[in-house]
MIFI-199701 format. One record per atom (N, C-alpha, C, CB): residue number from 0; x, y, z. Coordinates in Angstrom, 1 decimal, padded with zeros to 4 digits, always signed. Glycine has a CB too. Layout:
[r NUM; [X; Y; Z]],
...
END
This chain:
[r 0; [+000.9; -001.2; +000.0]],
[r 0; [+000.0; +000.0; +000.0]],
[r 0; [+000.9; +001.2; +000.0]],
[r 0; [-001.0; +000.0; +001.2]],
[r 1; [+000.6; +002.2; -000.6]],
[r 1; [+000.9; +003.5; -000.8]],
[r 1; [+001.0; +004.2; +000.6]],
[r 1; [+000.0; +004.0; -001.8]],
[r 2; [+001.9; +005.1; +000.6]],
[r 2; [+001.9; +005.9; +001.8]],
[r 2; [+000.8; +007.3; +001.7]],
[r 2; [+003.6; +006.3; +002.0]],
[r 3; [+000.7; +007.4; +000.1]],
[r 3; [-000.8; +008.2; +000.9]],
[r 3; [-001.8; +007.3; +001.0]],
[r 3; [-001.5; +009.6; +000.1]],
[r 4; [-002.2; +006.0; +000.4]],
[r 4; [-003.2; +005.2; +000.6]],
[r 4; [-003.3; +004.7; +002.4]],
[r 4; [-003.1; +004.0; -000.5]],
[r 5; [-002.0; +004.9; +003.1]],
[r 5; [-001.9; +004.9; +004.6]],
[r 5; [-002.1; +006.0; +005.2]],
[r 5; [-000.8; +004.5; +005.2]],
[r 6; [-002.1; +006.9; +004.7]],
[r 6; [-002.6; +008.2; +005.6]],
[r 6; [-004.2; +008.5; +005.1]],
[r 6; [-001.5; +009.8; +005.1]],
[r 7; [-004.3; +008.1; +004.1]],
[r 7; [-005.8; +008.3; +003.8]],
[r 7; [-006.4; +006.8; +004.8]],
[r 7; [-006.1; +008.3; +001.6]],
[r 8; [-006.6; +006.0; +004.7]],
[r 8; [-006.6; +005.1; +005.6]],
[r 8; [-006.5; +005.2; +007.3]],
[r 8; [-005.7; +004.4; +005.2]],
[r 9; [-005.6; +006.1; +007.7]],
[r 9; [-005.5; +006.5; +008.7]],
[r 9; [-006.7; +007.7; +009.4]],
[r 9; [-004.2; +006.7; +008.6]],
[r 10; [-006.8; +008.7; +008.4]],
[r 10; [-007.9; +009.8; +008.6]],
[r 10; [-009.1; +009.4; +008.2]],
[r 10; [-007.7; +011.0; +007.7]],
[r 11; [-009.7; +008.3; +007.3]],
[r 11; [-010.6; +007.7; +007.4]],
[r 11; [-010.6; +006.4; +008.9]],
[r 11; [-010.7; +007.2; +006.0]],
[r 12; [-010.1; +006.0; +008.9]],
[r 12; [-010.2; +005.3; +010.5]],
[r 12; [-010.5; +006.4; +011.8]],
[r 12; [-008.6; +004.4; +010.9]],
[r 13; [-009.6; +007.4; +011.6]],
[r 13; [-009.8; +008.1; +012.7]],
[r 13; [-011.8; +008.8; +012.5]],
[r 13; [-008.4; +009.5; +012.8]],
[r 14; [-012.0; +008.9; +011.6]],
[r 14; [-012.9; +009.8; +011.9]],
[r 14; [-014.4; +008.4; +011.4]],
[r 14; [-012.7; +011.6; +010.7]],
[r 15; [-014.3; +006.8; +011.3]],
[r 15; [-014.9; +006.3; +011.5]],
[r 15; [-015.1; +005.8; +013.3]],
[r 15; [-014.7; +005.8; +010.5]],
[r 16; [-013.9; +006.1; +014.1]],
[r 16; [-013.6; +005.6; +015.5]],
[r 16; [-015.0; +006.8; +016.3]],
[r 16; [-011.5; +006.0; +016.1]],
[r 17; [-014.5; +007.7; +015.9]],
[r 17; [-015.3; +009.3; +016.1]],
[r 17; [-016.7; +008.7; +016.0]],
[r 17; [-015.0; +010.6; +014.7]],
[r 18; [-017.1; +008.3; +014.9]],
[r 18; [-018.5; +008.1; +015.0]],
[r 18; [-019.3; +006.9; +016.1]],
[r 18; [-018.9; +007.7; +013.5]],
[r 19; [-017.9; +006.0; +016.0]],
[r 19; [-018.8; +004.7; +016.6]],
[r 19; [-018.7; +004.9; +018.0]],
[r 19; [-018.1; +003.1; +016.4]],
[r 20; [-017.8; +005.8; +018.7]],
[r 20; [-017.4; +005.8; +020.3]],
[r 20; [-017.8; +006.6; +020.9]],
[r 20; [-016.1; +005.9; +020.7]],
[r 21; [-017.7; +008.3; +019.9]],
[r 21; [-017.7; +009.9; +020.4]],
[r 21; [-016.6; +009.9; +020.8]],
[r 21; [-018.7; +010.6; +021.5]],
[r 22; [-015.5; +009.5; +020.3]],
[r 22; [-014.2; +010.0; +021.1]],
[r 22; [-012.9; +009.7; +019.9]],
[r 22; [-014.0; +009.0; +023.0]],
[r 23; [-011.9; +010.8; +020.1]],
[r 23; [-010.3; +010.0; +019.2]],
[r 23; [-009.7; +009.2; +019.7]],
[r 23; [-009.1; +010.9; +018.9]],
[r 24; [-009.4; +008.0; +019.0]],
[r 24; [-008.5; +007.2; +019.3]],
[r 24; [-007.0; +007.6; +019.5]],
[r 24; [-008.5; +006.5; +018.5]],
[r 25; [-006.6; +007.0; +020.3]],
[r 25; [-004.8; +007.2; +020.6]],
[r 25; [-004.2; +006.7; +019.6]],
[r 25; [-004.0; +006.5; +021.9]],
[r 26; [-003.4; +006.5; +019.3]],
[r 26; [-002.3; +006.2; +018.5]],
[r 26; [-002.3; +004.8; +018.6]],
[r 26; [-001.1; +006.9; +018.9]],
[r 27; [-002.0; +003.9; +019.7]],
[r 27; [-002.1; +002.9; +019.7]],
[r 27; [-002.8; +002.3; +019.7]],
[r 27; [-001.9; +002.8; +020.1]],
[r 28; [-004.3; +003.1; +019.8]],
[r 28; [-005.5; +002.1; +019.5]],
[r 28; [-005.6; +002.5; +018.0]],
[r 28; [-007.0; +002.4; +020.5]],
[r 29; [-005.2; +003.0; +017.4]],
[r 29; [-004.5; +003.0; +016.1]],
[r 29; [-004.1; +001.7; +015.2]],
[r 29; [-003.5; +003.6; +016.4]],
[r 30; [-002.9; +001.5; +016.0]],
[r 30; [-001.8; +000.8; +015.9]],
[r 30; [-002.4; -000.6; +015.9]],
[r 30; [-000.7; +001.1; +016.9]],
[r 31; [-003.4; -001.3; +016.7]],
[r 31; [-004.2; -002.2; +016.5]],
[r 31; [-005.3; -002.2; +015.4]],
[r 31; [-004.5; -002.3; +017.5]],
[r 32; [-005.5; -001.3; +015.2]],
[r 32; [-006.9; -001.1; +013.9]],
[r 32; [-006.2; -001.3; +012.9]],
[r 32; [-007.9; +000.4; +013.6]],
[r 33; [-005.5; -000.6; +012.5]],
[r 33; [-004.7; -000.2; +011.3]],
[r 33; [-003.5; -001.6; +010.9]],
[r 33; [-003.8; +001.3; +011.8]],
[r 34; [-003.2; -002.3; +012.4]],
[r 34; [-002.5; -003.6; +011.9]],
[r 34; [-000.8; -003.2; +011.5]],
[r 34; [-003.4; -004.4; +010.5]],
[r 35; [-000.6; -002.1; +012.2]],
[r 35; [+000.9; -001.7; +012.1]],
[r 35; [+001.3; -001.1; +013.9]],
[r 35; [+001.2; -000.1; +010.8]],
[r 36; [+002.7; -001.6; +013.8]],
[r 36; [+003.7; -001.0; +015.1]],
[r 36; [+002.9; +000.3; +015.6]],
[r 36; [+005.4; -000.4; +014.5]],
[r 37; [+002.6; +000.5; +017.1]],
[r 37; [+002.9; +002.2; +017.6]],
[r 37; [+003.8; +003.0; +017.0]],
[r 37; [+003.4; +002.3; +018.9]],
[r 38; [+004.1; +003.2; +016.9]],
[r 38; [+005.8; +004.0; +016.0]],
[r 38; [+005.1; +004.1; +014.5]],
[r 38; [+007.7; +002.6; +015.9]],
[r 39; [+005.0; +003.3; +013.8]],
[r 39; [+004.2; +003.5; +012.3]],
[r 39; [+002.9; +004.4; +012.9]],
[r 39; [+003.5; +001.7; +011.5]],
[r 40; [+002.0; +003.8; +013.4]],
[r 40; [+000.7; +004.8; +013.9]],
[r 40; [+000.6; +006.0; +014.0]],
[r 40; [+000.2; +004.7; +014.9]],
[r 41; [+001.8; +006.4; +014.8]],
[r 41; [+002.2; +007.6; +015.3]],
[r 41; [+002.6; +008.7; +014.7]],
[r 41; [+003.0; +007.4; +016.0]],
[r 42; [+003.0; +008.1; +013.7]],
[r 42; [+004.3; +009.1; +012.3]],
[r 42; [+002.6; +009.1; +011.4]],
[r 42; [+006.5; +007.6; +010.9]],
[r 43; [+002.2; +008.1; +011.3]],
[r 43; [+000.6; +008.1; +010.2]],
[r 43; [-000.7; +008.8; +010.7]],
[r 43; [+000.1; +006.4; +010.0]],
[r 44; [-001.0; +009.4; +011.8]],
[r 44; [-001.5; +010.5; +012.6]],
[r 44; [-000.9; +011.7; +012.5]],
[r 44; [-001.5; +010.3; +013.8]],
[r 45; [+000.2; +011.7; +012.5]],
[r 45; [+000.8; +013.1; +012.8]],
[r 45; [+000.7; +013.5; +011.3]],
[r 45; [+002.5; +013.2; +013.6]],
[r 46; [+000.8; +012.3; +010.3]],
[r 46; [+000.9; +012.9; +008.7]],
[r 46; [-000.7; +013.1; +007.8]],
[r 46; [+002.0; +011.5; +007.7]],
[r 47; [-001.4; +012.4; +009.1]],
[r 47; [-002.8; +012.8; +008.6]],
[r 47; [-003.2; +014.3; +009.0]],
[r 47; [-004.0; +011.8; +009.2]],
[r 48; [-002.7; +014.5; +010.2]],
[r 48; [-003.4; +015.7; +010.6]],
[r 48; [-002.7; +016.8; +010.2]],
[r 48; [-003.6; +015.7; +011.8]],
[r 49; [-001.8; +016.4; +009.4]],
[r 49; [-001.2; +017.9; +008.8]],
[r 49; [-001.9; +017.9; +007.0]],
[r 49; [+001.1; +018.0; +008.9]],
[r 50; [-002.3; +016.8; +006.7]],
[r 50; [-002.3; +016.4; +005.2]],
[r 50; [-003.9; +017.4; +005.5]],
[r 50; [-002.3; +014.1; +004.6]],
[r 51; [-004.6; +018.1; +006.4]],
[r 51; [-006.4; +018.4; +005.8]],
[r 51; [-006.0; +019.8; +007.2]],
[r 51; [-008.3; +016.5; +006.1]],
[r 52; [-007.2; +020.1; +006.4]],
[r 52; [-007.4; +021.4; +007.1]],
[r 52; [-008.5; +021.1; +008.2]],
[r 52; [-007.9; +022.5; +006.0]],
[r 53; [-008.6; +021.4; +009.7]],
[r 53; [-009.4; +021.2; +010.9]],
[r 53; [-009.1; +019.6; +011.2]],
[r 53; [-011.1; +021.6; +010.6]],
[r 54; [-007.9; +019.4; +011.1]],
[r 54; [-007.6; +018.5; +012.3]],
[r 54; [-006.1; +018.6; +012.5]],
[r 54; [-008.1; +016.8; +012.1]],
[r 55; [-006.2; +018.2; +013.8]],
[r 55; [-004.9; +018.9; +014.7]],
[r 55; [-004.9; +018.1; +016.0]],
[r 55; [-005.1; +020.6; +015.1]],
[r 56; [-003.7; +018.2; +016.0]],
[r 56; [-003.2; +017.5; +017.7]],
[r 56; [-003.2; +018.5; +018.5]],
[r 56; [-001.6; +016.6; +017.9]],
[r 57; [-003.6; +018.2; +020.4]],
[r 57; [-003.0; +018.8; +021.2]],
[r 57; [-001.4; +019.5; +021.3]],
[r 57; [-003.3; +017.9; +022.0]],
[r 58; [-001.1; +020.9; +021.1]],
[r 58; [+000.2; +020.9; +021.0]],
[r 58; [+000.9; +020.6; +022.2]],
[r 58; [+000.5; +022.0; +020.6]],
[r 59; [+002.2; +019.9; +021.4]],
[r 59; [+003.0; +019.1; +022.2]],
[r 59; [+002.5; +017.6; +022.6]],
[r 59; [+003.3; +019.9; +023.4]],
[r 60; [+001.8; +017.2; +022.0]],
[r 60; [+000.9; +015.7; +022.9]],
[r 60; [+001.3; +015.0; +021.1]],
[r 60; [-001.8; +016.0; +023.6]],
[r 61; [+000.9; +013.7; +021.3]],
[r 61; [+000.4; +012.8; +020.5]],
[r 61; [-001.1; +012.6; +020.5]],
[r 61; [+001.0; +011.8; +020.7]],
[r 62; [-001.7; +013.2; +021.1]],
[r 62; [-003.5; +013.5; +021.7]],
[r 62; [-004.2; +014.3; +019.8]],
[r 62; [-003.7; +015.4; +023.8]],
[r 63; [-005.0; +013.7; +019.6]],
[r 63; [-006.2; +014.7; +018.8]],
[r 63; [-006.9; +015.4; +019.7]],
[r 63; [-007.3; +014.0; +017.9]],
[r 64; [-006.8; +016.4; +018.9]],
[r 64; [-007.7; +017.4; +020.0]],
[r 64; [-009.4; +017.5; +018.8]],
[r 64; [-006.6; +019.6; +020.3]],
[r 65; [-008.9; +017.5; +017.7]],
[r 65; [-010.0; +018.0; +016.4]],
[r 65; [-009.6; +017.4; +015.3]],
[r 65; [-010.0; +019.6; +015.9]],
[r 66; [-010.9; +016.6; +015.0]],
[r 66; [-010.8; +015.9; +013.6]],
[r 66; [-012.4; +016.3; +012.7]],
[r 66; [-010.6; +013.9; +013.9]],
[r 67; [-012.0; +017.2; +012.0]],
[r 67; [-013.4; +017.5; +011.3]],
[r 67; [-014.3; +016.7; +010.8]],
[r 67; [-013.4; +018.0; +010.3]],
[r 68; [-015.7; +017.0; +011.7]],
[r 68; [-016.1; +017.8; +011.7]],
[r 68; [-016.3; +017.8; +013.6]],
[r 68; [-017.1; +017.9; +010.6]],
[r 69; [-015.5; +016.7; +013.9]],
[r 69; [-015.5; +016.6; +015.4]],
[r 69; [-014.4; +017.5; +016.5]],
[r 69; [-015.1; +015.1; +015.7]],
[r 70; [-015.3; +017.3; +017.5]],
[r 70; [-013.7; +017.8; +018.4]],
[r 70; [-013.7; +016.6; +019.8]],
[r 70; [-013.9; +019.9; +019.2]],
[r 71; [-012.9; +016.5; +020.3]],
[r 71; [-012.4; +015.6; +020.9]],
[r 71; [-012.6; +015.9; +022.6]],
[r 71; [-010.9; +015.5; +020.4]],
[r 72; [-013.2; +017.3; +023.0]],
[r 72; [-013.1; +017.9; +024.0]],
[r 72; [-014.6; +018.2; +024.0]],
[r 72; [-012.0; +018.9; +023.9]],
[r 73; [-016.1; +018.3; +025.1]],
[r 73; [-017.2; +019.1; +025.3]],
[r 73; [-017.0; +021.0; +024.5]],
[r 73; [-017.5; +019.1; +027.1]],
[r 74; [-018.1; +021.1; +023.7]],
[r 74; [-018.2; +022.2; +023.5]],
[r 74; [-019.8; +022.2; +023.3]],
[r 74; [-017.2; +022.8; +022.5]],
[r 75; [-020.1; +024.0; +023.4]],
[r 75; [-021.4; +024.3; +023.1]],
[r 75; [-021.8; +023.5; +021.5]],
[r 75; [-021.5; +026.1; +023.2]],
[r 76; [-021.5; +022.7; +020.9]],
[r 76; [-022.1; +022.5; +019.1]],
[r 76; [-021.9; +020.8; +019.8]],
[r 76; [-020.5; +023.3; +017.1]],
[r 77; [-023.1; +020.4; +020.6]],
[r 77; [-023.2; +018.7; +020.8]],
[r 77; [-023.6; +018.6; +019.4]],
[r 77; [-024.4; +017.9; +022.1]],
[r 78; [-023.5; +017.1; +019.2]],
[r 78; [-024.4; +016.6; +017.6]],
[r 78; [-024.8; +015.9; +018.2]],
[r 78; [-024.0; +015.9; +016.1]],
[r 79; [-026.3; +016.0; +018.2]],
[r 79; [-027.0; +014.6; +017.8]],
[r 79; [-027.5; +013.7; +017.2]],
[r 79; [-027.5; +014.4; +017.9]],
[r 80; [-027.6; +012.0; +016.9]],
[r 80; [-027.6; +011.6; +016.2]],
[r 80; [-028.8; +010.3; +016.3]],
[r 80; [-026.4; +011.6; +016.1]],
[r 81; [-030.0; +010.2; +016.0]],
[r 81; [-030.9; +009.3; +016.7]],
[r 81; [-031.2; +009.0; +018.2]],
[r 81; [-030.6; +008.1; +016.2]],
[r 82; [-031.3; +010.6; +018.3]],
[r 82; [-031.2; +010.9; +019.8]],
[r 82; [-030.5; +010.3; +020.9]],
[r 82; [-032.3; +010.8; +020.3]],
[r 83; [-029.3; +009.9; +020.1]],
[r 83; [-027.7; +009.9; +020.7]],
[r 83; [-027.0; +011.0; +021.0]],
[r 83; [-026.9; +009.3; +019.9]],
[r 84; [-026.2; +012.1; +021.6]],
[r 84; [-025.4; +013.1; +021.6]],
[r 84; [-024.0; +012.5; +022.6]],
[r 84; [-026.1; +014.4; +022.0]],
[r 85; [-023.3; +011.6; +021.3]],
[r 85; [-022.1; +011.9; +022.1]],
[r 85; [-021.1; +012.2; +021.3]],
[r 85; [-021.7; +010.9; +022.9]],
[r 86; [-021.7; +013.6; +020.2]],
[r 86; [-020.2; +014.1; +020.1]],
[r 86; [-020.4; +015.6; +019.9]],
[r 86; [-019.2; +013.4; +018.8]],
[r 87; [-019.0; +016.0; +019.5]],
[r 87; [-018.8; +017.3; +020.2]],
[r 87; [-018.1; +018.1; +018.4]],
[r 87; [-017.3; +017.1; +022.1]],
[r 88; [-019.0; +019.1; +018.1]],
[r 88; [-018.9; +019.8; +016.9]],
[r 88; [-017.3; +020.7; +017.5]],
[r 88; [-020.6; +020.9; +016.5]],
[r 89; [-016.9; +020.8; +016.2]],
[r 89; [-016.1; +022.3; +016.5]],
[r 89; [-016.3; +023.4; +016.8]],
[r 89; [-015.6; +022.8; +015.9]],
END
């Protein structure tokens, strides 16, 4: 596989985790989905979230803070979703 077909793979996993949980995955829970090393996961997050515009890591963390159209933290913009709300707009 291609290394952008792994970063596209990677930003599609992250923002399918988003839907099923309300929350970002770590890196390592990554690193299990994705079927590569922590260390691969890690470099493939950091290369997703610079590859799009509105998603971003905690600075200084390996943490997501924002993956569009989510955020990773409570804010005033809940979504609801079949009168589910567990996630958190930008």
């Amino acid at each position: 596989m291609s290394e952008v077909a792994k970063v596209q793979e990677t930003y599609t996993t992250i923002l399918k985790h988003f839907i099923h949980t309300g929350r970002a995955p770590h890196y390592t829970e990554l690193s299990h989905i994705l079927g590569v090393n922590p260390d691969e996961a890690k470099a493939l997050l950091c290369k997703a979230s610079e590859a799009t515009i509105g998603c971003w890591l905690i600075r200084d963390t390996d943490y997501i803070e924002s993956w569009a159209p989510f955020y990773n933290a409570a804010t005033n913009y809940g979504i609801t979703v079949d009168q589910k709300q567990k996630w958190f707009g930008q």
